[in-house]
VOZA-743854 format. One line per field, with one value per residue (C-alpha): chain; x negated, y negated, z negated; residue in three letters. Coordinates in steps of 0.1 Angstrom, whole numbers, plus 2048, in hexadecimal, padded with zeros to 3 digits. Each point is the difference from the previous one (the first is absolute). Layout:
cadena	[A, ...]
c1	[X, ...]
c2	[Y, ...]
c3	[Z, ...]
residuo	[ALA, ...]
# end
This chain:
cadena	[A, A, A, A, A, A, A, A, A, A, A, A, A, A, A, A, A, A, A, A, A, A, A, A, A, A, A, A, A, A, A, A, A, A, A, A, A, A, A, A, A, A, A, A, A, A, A, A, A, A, A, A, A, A, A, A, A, A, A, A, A, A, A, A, A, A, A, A, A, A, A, A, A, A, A, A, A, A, A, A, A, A, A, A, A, A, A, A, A, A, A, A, A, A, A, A, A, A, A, A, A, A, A, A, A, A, A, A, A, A, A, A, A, A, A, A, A, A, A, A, A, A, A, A, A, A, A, A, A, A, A, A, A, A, A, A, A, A, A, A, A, A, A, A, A, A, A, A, A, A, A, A, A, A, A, A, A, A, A, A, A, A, A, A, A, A, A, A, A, A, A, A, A, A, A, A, A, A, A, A, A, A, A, A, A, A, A, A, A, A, A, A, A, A, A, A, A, A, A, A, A, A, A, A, A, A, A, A, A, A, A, A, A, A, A, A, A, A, A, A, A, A, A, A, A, A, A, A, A, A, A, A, A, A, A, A, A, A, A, A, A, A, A, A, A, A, A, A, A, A, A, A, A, A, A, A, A, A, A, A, A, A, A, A, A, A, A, A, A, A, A, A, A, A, A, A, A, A, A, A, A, A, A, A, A, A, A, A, A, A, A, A, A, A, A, A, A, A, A, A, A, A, A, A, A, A, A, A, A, A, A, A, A, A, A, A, A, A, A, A, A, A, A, A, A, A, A, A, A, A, A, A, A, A, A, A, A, A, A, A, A, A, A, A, A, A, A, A, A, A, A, A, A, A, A, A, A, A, A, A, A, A, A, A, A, A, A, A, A, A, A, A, A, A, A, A, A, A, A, A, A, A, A, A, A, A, A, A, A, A, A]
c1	[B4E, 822, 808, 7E2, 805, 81F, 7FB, 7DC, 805, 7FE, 7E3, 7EE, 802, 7F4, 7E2, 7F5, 7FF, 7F3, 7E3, 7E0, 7E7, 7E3, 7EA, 80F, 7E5, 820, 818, 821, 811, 826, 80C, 826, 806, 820, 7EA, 823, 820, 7FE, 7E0, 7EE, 7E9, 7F9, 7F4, 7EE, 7EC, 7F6, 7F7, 7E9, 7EE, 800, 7ED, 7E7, 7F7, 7FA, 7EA, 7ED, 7F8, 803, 812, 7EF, 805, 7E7, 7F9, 81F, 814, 821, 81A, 823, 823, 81C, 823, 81D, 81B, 812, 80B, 80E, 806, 7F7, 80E, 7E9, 7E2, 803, 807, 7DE, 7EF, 80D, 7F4, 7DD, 7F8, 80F, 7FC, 7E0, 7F4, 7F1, 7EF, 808, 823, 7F8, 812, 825, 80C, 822, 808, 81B, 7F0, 7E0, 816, 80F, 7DA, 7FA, 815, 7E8, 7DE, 80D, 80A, 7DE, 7F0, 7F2, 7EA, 817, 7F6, 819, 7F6, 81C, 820, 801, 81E, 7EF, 80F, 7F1, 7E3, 813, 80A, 7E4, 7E2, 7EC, 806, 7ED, 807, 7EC, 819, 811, 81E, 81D, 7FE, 7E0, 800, 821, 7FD, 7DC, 80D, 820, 7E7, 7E7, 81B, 80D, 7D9, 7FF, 818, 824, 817, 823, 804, 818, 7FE, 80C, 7F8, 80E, 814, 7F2, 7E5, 7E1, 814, 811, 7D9, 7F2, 81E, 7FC, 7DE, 7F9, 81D, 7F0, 7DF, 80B, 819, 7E6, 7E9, 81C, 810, 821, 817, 818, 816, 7F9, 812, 7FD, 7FF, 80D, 7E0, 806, 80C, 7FB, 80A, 7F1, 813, 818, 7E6, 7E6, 81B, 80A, 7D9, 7FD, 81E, 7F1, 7E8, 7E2, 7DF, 7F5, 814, 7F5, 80D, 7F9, 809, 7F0, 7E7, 808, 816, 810, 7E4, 803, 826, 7FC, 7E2, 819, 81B, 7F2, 7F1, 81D, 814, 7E3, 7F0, 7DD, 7E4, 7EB, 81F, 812, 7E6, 80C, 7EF, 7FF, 7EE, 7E6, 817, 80E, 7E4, 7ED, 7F0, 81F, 817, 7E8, 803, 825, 808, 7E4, 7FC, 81B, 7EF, 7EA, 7FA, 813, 7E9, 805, 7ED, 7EF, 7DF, 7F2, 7FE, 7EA, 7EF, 7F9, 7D9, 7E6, 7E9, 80B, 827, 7EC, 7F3, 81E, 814, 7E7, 7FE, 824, 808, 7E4, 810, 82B, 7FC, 817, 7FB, 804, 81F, 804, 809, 7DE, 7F0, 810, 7F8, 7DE, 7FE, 811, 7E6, 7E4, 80F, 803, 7D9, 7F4, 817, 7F4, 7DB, 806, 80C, 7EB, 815, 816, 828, 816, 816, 7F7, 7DC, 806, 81A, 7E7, 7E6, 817, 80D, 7E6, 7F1, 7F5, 7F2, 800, 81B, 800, 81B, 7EA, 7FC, 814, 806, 816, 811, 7F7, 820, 818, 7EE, 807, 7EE, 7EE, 7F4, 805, 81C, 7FD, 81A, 7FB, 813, 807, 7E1, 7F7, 7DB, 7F1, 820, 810, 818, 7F1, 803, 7E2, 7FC, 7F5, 80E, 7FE, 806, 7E9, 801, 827, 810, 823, 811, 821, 7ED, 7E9, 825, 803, 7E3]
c2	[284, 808, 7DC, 7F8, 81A, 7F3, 7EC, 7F0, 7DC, 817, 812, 7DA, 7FA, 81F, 7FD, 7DE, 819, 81B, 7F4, 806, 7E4, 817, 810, 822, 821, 812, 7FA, 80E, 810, 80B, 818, 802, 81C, 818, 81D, 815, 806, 805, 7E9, 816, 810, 7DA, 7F1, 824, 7F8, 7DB, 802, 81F, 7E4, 7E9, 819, 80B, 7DD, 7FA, 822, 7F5, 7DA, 803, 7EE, 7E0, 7E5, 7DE, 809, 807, 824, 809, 80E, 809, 7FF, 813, 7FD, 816, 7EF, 820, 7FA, 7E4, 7E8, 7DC, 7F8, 815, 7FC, 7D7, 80B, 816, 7E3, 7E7, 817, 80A, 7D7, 7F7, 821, 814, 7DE, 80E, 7EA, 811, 815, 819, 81A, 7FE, 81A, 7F2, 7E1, 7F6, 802, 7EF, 7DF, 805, 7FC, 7EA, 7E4, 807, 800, 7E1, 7F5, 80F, 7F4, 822, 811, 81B, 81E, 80F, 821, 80B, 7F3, 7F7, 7E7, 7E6, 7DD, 813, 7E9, 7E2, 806, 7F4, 7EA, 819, 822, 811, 81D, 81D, 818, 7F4, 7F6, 80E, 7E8, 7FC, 823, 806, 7DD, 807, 822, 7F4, 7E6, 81F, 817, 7E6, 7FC, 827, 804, 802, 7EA, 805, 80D, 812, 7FA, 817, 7F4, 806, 7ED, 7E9, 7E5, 814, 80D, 7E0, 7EF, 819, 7FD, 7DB, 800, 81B, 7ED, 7DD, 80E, 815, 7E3, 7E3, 817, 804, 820, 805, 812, 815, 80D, 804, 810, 802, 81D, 809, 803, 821, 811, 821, 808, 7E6, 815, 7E7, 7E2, 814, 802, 7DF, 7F9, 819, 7F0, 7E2, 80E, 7E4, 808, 7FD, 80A, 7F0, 80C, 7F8, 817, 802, 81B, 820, 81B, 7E7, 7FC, 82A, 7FC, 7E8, 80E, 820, 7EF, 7EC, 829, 80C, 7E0, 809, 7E1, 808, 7E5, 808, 7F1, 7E7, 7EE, 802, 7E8, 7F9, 7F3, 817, 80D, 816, 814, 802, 81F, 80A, 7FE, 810, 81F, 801, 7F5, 819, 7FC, 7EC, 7E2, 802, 7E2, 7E9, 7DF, 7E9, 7E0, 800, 7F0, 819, 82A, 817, 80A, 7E1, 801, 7F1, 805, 7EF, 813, 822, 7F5, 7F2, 81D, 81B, 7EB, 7FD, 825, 812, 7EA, 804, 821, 7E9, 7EB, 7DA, 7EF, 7DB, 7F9, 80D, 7E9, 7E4, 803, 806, 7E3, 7EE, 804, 7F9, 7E0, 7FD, 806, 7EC, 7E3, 801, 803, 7E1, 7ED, 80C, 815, 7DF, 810, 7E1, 804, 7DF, 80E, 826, 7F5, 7E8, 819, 81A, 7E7, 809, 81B, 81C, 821, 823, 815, 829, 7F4, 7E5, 7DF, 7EB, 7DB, 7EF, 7E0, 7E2, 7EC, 81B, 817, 822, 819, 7FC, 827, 812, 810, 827, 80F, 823, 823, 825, 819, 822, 7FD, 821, 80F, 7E5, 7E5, 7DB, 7DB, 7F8, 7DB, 7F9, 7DE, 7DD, 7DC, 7EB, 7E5, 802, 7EA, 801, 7F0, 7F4, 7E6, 7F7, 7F2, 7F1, 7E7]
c3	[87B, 80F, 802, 80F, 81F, 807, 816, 815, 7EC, 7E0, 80C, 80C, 7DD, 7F5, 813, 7F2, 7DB, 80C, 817, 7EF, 7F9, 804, 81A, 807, 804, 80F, 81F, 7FE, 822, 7FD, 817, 808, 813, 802, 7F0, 7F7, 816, 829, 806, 7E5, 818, 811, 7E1, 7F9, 822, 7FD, 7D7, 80E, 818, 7E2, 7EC, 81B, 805, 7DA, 802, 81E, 7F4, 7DB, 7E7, 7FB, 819, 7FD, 7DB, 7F5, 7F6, 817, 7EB, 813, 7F2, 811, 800, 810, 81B, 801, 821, 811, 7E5, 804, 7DD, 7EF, 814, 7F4, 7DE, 7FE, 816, 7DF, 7E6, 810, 803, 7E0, 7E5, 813, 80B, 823, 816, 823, 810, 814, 811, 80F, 813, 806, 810, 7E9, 7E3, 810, 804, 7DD, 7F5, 814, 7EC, 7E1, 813, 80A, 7DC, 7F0, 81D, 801, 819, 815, 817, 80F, 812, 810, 803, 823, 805, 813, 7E7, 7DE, 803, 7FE, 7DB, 7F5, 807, 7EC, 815, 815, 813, 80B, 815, 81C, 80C, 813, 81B, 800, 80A, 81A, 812, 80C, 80E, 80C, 81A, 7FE, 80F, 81F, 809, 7FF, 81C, 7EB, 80A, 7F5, 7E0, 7E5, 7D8, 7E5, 7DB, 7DD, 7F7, 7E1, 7FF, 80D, 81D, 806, 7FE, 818, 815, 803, 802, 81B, 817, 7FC, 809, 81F, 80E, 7FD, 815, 819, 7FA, 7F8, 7E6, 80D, 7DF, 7DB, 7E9, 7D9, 7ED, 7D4, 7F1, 7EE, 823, 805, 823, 81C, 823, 806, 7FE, 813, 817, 807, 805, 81B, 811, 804, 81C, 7EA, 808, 7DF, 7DA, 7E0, 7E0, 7DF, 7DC, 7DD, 7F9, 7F6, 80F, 81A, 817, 807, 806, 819, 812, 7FD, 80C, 81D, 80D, 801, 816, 816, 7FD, 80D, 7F2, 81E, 814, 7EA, 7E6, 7DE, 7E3, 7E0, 7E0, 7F1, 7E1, 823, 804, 7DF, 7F3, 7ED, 81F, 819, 7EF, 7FA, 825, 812, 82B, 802, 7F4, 819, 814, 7EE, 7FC, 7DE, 7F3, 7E0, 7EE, 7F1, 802, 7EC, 822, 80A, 80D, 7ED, 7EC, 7E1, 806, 802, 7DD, 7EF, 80C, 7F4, 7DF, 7FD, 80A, 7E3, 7E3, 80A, 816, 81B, 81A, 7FC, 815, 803, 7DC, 7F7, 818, 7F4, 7DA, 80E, 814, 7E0, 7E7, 816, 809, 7D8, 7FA, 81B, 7F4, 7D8, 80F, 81B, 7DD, 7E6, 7EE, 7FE, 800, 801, 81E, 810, 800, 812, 816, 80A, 807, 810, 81A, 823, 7EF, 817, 7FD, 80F, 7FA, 803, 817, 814, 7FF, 7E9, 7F2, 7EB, 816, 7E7, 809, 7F9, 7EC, 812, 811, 824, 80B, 821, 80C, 808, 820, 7FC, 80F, 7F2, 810, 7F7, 7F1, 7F6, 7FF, 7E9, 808, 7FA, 80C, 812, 807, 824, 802, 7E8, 7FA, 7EB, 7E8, 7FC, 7E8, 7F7, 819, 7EE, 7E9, 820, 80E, 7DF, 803]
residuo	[UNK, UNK, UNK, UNK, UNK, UNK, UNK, UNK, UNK, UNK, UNK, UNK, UNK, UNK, UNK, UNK, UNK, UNK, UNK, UNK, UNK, UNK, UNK, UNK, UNK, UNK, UNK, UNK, UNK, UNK, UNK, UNK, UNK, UNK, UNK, UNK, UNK, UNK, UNK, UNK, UNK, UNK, UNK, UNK, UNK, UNK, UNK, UNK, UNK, UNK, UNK, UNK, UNK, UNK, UNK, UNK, UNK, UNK, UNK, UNK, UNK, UNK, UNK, UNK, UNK, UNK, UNK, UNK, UNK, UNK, UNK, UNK, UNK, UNK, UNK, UNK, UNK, UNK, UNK, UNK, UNK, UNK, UNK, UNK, UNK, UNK, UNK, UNK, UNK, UNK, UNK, UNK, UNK, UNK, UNK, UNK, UNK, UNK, UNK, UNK, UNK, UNK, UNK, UNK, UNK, UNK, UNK, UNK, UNK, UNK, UNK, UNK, UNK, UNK, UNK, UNK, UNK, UNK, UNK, UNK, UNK, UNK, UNK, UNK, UNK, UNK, UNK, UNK, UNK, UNK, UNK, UNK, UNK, UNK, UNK, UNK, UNK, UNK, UNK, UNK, UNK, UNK, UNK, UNK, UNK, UNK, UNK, UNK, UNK, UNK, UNK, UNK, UNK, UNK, UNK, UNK, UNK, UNK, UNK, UNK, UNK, UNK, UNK, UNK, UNK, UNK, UNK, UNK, UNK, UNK, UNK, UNK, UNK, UNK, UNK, UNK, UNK, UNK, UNK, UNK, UNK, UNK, UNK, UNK, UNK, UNK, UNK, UNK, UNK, UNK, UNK, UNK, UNK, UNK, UNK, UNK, UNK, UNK, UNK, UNK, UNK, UNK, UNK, UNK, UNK, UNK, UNK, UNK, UNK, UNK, UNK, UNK, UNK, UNK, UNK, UNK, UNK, UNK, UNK, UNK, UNK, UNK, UNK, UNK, UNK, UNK, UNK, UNK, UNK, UNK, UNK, UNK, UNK, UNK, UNK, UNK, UNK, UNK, UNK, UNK, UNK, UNK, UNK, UNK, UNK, UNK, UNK, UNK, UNK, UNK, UNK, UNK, UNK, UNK, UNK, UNK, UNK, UNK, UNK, UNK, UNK, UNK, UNK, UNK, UNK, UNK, UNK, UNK, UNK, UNK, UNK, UNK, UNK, UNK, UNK, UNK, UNK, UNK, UNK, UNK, UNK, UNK, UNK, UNK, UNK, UNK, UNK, UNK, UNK, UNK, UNK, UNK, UNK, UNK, UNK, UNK, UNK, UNK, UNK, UNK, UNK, UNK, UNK, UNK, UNK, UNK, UNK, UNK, UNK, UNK, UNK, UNK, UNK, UNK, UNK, UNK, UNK, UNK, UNK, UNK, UNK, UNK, UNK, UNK, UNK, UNK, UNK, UNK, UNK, UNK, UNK, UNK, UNK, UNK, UNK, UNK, UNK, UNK, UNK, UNK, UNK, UNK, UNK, UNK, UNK, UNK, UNK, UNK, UNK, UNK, UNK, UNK, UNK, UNK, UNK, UNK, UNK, UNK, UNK, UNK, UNK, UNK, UNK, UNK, UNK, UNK, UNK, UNK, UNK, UNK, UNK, UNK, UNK, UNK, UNK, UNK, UNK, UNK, UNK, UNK, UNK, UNK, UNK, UNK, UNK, UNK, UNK, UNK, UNK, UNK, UNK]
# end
């Protein structure tokens, strides 16, 4: 078996053993997610939206019994997320991959979905090429340009028209840095400055400060989740930048729950782009939210909502082919499928197999006492704009 997971020719060969002549009663899904090490508490939130949607539509798809297999990345390790995409194909002989927090290791699995000709759902990792690893992926997240280009031409139409970016400084920052800049220039505005940022920095004055000199009408920044987003809410307070005065924008990740807690008034104001928030408004968020919160006591964030989304493009595809689990055959039926989403309206685009959903602008208000990011602006039917350029 070692042999054989060497390398994808081994595993072709493997597969032509192992495939079974029969009709299967059971389809396999294998789940690589980083459930140990810093993304822990990622993976913790999207298996959670795996399980509710299992709980909520039962086990058995088109006649036949769901069984999942899950395997731990670790982290950020592309080598190992292709290893356990090798061994669930060729030892636990699953018939789906599923999961993929990380966009690394998405494209290291990619090559084997590709080999296996596997079915793929990615439901998260948000580099916008992930999908071209593999004719057999689908994604149900979103994508970082999908995301900042729309509200880099969103924030020229709104009135902004010179602007300042600040980003970390590795391949999400450097995606939303591009992506916001192509958006806001093709509209007509124009980029002032940027500047680039270590990714583990703990003190933002002096980059807060070389925005404010820049007199731009509008700031966007971009950091990871966790306890950045408060130090540079903290940071751009006390340069005196006033959000009321000079616009500041970001992704989602820089107002989430988490950070609007840590970061208190002086987030307020400060507008991001996102596709989904737990108090989005409708009917089916109130439900999946209420669902969500009585079985994990915690509110589901945008990995949830993408292992949500995942599965139910999973079920709908086994039930469109009759429980039929070849990859030809779902990614067939997952290319134009549409459905409602607890985050709107969404569709898989059937030439390049991502997501199509609406894009949320939203700003920092006190509601009831409590800070949150209420939408009052959107953009519909957004695909991802860099393989749109690639047509």
């Amino acid at each position: 078996m070692k042999n054989v997971l060497k390398g994808l020719g081994g595993l072709a060969a493997a597969l032509l053993v192992a495939s079974p002549v029969f009709a299967q009663d059971t389809i396999k899904i294998g789940l690589i997610l980083p459930y140990s090490g810093q993304f822990a508490d990622t993976a913790t939130q999207m298996d959670n939206a795996i399980k509710l949607y299992v709980k909520q539509h039962g086990d058995t798809v088109a006649g036949k019994k769901l069984e999942f297999v899950r395997k731990d990345t670790g982290g950020i390790a592309p080598e190992v997320a292709k290893r356990l995409a090798q061994e669930l194909v060729v030892r636990d002989k699953v018939d789906i991959l599923a999961g993929f927090v990380l966009t690394p290791n998405a494209m290291a699995a990619g090559d084997v979905s590709t080999e296996a000709k596997k079915f793929m759902v990615v439901m998260n990792a948000a580099t916008a090429i992930v999908t071209t690893k593999s004719p057999y992926m689908a994604r149900t997240s979103v994508t970082i340009p999908q995301l900042n280009e729309t509200f880099g031409a969103w924030a020229y139409k709104s009135g902004i028209k010179t602007a300042y970016t600040m980003v970390s400084d590795y391949g999400p920052g450097h995606d939303a840095e591009g992506a916001f800049q192509r958006g806001f220039k093709e509209a007509g505005g124009q980029i002032i400055g940027s500047v680039r940022y270590p990714v583990a920095n703990p003190d933002f004055s002096a980059f807060v400060q070389r925005a404010k000199d820049s007199n731009a009408q509008g700031i966007f920044v971009f950091v990871p989740g966790g306890v950045q987003p408060a130090a540079l809410a903290k940071a751009l307070a006390e340069r005196g930048i006033d959000a009321k005065k000079t616009k500041i924008m970001g992704q989602g990740e820089l107002t989430d729950a988490g950070a609007l807690k840590s970061m208190g008034d002086s987030g307020l104001g400060i507008i991001t782009v996102f596709h989904y928030d737990p108090n989005h408004k409708s009917k089916l968020n109130e439900t999946f939210v209420k669902a969500y919160v009585g079985d994990y006591k915690r509110t589901p964030d945008l990995f949830s909502i993408g292992g949500y989304d995942g599965m139910h493009l999973i079920y709908e595809a086994l039930k469109k082919t009759g429980g039929k689990a070849d990859g030809d055959s779902l990614i067939a039926a997952a290319k134009g499928m549409k459905w409602e989403s607890p985050r709107g309206p969404i569709s898989i685009d059937p030439e390049t197999r991502d997501i199509v959903q609406t894009v949320y602008i939203r700003r920092v208000e006190k509601v009831g006492g409590e800070l949150q990011n209420v939408e009052f602006d959107k953009v519909e039917n957004v695909k991802d704009p860099v393989k749109a350029r690639m047509k």
